[in-house]
Short mmCIF file of the C-alpha atoms (twelve columns), coordinates in Angstrom:
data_MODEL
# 
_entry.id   MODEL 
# 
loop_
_atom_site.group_PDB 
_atom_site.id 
_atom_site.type_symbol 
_atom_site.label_atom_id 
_atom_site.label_alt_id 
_atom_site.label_comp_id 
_atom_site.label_asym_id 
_atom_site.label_seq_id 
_atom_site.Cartn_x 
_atom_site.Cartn_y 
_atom_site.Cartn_z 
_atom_site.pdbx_PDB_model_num 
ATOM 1   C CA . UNK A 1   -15.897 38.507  0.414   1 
ATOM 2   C CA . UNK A 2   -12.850 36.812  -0.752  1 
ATOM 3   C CA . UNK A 3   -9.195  36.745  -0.683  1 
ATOM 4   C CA . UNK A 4   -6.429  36.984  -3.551  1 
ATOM 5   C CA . UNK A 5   -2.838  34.610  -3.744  1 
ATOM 6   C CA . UNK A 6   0.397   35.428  -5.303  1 
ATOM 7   C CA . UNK A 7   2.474   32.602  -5.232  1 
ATOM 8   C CA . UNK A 8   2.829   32.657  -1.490  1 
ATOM 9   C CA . UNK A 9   0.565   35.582  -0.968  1 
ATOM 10  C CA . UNK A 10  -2.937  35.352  0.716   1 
ATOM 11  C CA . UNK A 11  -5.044  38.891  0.803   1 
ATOM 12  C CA . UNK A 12  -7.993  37.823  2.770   1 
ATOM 13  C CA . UNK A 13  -11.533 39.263  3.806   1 
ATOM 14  C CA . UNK A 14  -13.953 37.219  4.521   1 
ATOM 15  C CA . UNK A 15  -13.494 33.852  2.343   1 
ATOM 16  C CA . UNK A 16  -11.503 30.907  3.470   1 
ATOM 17  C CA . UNK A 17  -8.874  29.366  1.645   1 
ATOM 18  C CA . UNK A 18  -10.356 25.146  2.294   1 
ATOM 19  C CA . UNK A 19  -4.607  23.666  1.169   1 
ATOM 20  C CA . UNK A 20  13.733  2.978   -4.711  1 
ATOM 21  C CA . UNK A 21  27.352  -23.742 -5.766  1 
ATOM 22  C CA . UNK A 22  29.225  -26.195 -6.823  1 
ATOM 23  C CA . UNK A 23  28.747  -29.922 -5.737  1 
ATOM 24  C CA . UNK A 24  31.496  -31.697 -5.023  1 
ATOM 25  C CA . UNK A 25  31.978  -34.994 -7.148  1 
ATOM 26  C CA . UNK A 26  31.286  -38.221 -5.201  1 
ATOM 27  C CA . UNK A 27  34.740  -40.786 -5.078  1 
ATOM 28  C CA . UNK A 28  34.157  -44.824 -5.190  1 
ATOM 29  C CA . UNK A 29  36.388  -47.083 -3.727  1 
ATOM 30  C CA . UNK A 30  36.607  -50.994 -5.461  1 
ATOM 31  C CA . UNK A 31  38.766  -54.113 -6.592  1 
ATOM 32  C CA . UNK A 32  40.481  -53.996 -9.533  1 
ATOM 33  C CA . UNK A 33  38.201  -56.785 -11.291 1 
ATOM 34  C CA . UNK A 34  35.845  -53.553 -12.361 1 
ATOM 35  C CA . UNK A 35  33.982  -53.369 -15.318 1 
ATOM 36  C CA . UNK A 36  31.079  -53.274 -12.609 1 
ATOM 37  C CA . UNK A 37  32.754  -51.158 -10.628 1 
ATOM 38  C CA . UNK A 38  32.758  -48.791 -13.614 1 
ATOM 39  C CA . UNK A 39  28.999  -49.156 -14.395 1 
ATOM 40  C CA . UNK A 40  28.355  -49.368 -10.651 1 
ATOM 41  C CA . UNK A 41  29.646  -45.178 -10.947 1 
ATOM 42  C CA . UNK A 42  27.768  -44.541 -13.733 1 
ATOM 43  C CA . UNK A 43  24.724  -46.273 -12.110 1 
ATOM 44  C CA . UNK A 44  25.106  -44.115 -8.867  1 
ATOM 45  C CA . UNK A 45  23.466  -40.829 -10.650 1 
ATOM 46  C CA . UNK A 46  26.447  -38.262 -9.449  1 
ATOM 47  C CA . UNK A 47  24.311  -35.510 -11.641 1 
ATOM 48  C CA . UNK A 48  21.389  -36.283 -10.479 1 
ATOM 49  C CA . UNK A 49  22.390  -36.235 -6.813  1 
ATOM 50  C CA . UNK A 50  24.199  -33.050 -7.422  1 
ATOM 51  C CA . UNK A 51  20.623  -31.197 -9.167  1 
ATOM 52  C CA . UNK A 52  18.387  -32.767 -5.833  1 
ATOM 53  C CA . UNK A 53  21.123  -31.750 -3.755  1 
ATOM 54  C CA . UNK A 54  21.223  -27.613 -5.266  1 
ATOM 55  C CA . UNK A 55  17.823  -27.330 -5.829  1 
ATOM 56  C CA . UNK A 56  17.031  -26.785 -2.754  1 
ATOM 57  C CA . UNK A 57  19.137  -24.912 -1.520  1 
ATOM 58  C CA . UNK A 58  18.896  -22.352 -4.132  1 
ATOM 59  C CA . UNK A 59  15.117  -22.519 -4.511  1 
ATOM 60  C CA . UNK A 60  14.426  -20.986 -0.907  1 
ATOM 61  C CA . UNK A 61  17.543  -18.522 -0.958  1 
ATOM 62  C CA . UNK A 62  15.640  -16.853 -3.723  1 
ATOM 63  C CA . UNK A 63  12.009  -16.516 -2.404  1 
ATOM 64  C CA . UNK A 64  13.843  -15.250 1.395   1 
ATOM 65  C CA . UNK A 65  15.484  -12.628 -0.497  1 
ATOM 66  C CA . UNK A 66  12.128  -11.445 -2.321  1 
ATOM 67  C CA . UNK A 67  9.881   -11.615 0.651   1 
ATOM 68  C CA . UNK A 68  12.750  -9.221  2.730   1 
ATOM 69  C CA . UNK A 69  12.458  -6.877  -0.042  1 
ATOM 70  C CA . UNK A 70  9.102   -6.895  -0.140  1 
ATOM 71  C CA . UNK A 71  8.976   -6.786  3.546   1 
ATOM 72  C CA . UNK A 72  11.038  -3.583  3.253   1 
ATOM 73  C CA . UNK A 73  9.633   -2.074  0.638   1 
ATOM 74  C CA . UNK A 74  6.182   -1.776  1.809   1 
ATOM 75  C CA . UNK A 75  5.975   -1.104  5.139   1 
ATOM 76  C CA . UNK A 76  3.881   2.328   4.338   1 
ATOM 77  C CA . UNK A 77  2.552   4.232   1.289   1 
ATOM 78  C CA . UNK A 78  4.570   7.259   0.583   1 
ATOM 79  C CA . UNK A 79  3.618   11.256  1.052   1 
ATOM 80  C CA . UNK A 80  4.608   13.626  -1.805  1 
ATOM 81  C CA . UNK A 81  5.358   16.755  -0.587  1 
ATOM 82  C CA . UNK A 82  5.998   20.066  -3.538  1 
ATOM 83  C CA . UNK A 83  7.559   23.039  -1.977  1 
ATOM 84  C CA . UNK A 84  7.574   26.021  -4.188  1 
ATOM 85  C CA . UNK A 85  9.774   29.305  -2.868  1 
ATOM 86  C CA . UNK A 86  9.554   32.931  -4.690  1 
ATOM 87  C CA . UNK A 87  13.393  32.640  -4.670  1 
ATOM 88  C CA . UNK A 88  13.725  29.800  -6.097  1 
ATOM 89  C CA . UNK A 89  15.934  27.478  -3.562  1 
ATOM 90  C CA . UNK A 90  15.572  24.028  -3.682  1 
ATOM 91  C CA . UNK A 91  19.485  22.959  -3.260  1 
ATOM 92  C CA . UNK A 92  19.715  21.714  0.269   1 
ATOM 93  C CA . UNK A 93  16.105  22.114  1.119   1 
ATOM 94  C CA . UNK A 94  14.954  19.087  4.207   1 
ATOM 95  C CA . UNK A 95  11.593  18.826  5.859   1 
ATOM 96  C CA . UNK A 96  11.727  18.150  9.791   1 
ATOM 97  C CA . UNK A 97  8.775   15.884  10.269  1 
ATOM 98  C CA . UNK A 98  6.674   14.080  12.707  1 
ATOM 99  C CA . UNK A 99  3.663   12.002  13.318  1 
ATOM 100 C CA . UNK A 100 2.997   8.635   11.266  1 
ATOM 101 C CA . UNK A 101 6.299   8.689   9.522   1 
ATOM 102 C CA . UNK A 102 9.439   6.321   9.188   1 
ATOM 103 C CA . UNK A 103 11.880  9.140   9.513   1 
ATOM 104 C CA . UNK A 104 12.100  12.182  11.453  1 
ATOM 105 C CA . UNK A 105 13.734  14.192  8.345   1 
ATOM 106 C CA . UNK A 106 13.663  13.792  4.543   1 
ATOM 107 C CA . UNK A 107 15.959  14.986  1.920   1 
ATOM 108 C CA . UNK A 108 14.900  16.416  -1.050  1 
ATOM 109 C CA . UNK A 109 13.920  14.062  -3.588  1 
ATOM 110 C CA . UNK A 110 14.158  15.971  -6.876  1 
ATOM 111 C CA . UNK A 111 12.366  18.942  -8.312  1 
ATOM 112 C CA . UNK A 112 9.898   19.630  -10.574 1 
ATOM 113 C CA . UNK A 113 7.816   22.857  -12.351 1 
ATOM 114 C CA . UNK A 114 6.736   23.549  -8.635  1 
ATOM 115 C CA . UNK A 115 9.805   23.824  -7.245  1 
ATOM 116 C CA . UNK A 116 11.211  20.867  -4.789  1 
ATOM 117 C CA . UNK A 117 9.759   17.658  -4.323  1 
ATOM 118 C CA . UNK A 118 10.033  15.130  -1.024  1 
ATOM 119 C CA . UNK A 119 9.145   11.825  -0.876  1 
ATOM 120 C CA . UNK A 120 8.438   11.096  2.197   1 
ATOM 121 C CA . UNK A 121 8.630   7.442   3.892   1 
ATOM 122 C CA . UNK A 122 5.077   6.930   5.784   1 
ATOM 123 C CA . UNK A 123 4.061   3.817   8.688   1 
ATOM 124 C CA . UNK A 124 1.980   1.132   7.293   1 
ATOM 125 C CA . UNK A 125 -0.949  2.585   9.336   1 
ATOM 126 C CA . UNK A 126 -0.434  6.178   9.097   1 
ATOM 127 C CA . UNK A 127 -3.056  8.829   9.464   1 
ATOM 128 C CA . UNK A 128 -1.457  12.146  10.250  1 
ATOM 129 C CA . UNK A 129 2.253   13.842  9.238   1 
ATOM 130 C CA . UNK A 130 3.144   17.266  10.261  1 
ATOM 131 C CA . UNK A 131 5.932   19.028  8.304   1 
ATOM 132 C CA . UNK A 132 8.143   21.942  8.297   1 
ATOM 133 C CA . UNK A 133 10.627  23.094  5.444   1 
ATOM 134 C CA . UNK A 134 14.401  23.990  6.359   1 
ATOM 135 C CA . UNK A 135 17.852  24.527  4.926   1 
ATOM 136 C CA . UNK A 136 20.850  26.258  5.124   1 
ATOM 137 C CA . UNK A 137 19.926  28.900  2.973   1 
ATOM 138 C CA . UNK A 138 16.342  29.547  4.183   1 
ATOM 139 C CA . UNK A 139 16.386  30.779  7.829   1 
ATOM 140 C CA . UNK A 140 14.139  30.132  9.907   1 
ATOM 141 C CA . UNK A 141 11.461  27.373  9.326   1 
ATOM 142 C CA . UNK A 142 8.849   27.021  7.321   1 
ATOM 143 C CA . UNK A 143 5.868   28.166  7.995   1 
ATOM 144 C CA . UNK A 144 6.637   29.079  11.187  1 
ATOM 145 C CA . UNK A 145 3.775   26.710  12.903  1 
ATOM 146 C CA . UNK A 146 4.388   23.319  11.819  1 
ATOM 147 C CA . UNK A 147 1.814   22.009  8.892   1 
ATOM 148 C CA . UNK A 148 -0.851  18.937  10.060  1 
ATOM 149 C CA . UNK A 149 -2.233  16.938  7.437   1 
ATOM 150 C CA . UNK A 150 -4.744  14.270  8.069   1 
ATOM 151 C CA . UNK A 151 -4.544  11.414  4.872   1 
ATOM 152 C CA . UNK A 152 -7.966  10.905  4.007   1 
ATOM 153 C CA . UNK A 153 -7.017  14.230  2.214   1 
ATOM 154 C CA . UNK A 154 -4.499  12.520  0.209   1 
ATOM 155 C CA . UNK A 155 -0.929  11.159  -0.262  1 
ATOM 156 C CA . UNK A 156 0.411   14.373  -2.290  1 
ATOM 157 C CA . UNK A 157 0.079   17.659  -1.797  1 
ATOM 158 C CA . UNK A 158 1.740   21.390  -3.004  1 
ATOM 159 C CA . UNK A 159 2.515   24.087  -0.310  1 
ATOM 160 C CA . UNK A 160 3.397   28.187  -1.360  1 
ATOM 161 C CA . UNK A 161 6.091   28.903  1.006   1 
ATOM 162 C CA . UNK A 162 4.922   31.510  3.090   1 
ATOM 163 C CA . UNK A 163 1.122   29.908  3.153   1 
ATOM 164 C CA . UNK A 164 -0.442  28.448  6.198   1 
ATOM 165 C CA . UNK A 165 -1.859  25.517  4.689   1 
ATOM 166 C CA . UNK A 166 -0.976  23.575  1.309   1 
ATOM 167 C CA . UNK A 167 -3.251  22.603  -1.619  1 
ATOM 168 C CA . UNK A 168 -4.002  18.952  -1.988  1 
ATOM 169 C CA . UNK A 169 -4.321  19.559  -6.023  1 
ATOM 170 C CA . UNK A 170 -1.745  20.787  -8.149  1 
ATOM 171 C CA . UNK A 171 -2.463  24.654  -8.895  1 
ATOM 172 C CA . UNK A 172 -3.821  25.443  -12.471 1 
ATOM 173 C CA . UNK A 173 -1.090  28.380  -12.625 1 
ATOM 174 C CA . UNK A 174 2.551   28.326  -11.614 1 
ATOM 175 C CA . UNK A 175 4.169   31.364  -12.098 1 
ATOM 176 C CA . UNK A 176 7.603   31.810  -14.407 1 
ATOM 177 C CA . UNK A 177 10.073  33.910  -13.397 1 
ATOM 178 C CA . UNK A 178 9.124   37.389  -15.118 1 
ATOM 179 C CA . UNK A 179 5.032   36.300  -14.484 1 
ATOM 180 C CA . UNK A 180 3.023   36.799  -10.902 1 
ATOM 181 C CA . UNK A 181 -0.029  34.779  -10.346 1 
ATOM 182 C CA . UNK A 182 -2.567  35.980  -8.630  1 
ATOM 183 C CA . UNK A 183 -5.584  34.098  -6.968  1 
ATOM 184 C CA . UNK A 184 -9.134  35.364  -5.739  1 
ATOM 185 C CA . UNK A 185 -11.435 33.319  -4.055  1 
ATOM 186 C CA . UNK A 186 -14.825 34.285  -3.505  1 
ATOM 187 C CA . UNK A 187 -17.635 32.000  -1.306  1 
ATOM 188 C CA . UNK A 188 -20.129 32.503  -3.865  1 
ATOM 189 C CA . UNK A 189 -18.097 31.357  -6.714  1 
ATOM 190 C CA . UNK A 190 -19.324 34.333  -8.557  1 
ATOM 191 C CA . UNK A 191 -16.407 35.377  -11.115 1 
ATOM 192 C CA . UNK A 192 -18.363 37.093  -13.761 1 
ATOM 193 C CA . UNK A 193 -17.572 40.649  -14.148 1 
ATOM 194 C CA . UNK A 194 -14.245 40.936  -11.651 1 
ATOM 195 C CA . UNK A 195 -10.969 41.431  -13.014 1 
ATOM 196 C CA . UNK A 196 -7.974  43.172  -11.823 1 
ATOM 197 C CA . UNK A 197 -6.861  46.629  -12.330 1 
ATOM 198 C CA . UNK A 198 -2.996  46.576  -12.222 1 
ATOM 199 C CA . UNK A 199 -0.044  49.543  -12.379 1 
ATOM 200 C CA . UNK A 200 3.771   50.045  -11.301 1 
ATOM 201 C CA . UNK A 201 6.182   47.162  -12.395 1 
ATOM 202 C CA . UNK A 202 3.726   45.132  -14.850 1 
ATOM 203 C CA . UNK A 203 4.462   44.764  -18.756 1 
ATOM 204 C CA . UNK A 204 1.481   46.591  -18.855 1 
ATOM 205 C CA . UNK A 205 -1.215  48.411  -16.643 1 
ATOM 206 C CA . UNK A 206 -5.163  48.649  -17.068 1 
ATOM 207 C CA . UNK A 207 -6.964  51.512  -17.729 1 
ATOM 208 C CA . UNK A 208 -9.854  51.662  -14.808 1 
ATOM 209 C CA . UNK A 209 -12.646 50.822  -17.629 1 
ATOM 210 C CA . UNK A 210 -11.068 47.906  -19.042 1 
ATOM 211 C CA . UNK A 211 -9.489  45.643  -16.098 1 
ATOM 212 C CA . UNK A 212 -7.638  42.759  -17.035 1 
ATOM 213 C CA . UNK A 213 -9.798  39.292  -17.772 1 
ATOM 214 C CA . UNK A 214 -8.726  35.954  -15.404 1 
ATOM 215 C CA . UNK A 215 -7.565  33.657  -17.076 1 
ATOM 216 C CA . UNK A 216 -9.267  30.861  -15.512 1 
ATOM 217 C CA . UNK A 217 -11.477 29.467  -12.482 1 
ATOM 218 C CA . UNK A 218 -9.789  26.802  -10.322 1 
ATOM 219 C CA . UNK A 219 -12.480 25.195  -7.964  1 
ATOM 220 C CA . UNK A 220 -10.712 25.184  -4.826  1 
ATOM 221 C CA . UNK A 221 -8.399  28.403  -5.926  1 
ATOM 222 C CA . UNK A 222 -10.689 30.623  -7.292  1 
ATOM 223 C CA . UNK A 223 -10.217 32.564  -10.222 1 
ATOM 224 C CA . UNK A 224 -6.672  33.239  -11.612 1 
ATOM 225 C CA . UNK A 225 -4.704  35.567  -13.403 1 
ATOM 226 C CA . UNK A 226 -1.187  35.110  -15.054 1 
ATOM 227 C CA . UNK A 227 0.479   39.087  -15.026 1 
ATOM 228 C CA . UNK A 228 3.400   39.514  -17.001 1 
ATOM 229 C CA . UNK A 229 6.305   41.588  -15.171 1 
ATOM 230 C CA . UNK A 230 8.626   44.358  -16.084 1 
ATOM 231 C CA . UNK A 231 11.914  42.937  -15.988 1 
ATOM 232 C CA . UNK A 232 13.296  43.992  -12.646 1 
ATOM 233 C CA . UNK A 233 10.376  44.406  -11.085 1 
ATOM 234 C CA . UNK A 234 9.868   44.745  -7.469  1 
ATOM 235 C CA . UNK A 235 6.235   46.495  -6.759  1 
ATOM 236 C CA . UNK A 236 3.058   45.755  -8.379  1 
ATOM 237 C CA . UNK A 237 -0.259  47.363  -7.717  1 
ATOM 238 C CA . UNK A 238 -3.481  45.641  -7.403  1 
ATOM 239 C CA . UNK A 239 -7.170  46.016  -7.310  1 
ATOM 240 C CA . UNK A 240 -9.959  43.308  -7.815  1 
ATOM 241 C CA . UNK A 241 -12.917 45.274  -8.826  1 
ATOM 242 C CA . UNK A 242 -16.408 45.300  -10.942 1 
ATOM 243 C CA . UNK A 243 -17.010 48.305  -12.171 1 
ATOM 244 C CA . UNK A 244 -16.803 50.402  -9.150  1 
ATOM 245 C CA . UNK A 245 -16.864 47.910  -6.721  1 
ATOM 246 C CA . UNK A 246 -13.721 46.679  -4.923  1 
ATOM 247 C CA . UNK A 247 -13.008 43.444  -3.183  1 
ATOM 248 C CA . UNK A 248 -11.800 43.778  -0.656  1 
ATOM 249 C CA . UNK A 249 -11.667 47.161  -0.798  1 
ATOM 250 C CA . UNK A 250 -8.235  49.004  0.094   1 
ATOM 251 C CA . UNK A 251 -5.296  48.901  -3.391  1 
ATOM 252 C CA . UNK A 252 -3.327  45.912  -2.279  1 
ATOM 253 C CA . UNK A 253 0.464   46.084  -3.002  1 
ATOM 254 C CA . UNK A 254 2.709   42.526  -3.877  1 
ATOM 255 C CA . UNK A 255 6.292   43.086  -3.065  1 
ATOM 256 C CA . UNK A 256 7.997   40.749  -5.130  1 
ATOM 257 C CA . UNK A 257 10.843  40.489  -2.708  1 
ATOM 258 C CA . UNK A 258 9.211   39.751  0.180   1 
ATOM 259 C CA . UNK A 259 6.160   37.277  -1.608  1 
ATOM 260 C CA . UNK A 260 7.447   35.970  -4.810  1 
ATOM 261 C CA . UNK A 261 5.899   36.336  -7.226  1 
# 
């Protein structure tokens, strides 16, 4: 069996979803009777002293400074964390964090097609980081069990709000704002033949004999479809079927409200 995704949505069966001097001049002292006393000042090598006397002072300033910097600027590799939200919000998004990281929180970073993007600080010898997403404006955290990732599964990684898990991959399909994506996964990688049979608030719906084509296989995602959307719309129906054979079986519902789209 298999399981479909709308932006945040997961409709499961059976299948898994795997988710910045100056030196001071030397004075002489002599007689009067001077014309030696005059070469005598230009024999004592006032420039010279001056450049041995500067060098070396300025010489190890500069490599301290470097090796601080460098020092502080790579005490860890860095974790790139894309947080994508049906609404939309990404202005005062944070992440609470622990594990193998240099901070306990992170601010947001900038944003992308995704949504927001975190760059997030890690230990030189990190192996773990567990995340949740907050902010003024989304309630309570998210997801609601904090998010372990081990490393060895990479240093970036994209998480639907609203999923358990987050991709380590970028998904093949992000969904504009009048578009939902939808997602089916099967264990047997067997996509010929299923498509979607779709009605309420699409641009428009399939006739039972002629469902709607995906419009691509992603290998850890499944096979995806791109649906364009009435404008306003809230509902949209869904079946994944062959012929007459559904997967999973009941009409599945996406309210846009609740899931994104």
């Amino acid at each position: 069996m298999s399981h479909c995704h709308a932006r945040s949505l997961r409709l499961s069966a059976l299948a898994g979803l795997a988710l910045l001097t100056s030196a001071l001049p030397l004075a002489a002292c002599g007689d009067e009777a001077a014309a030696p006393d005059t070469t005598d000042t230009t024999d004592t090598a006032d420039t010279t002293d001056t450049t041995d006397s500067v060098a070396p002072d300025t010489t190890p300033d500069t490599v301290d400074t470097s090796d601080t910097l460098a020092d502080a600027d790579t005490s860890g590799p860095v974790f790139t964390l894309h947080v994508h939200r049906p609404d939309g919000i990404t202005a005062g998004l944070t992440v609470n964090l622990t594990g193998d990281t240099v901070a306990p929180t992170a601010a947001l970073s900038r944003t992308d097609d995704f949504g927001a993007v975190f760059e997030i600080p890690l230990t030189a010898t990190a192996t773990t980081l567990t995340y949740q997403i907050a902010g003024p404006l989304v309630g309570a955290l998210e997801p609601a069990d904090p998010v372990t990732v081990t490393l060895t599964s990479g240093t970036e990684a994209w998480h639907f709000a609203g999923s358990p898990t987050p991709l380590f991959a970028a998904p093949p399909a992000i969904p504009a704002a009048d578009e939902l994506v939808v997602f089916y996964l099967r264990k047997d990688a067997a996509y010929d033949g299923w498509g979607l049979h779709l009605w309420q608030d699409v641009a428009q719906e399939t006739a039972w004999t002629a469902a709607r084509i995906k419009d691509g296989v992603d290998p850890e995602l499944g096979a995806y479809w791109r649906i364009p959307l009435k404008a306003d719309a809230k509902t949209v129906g869904i079946i994944v079927h062959r012929g007459d054979e559904k997967d999973p079986g009941p009409d599945m519902t996406v309210e846009l409200a609740t899931t994104g789209n």
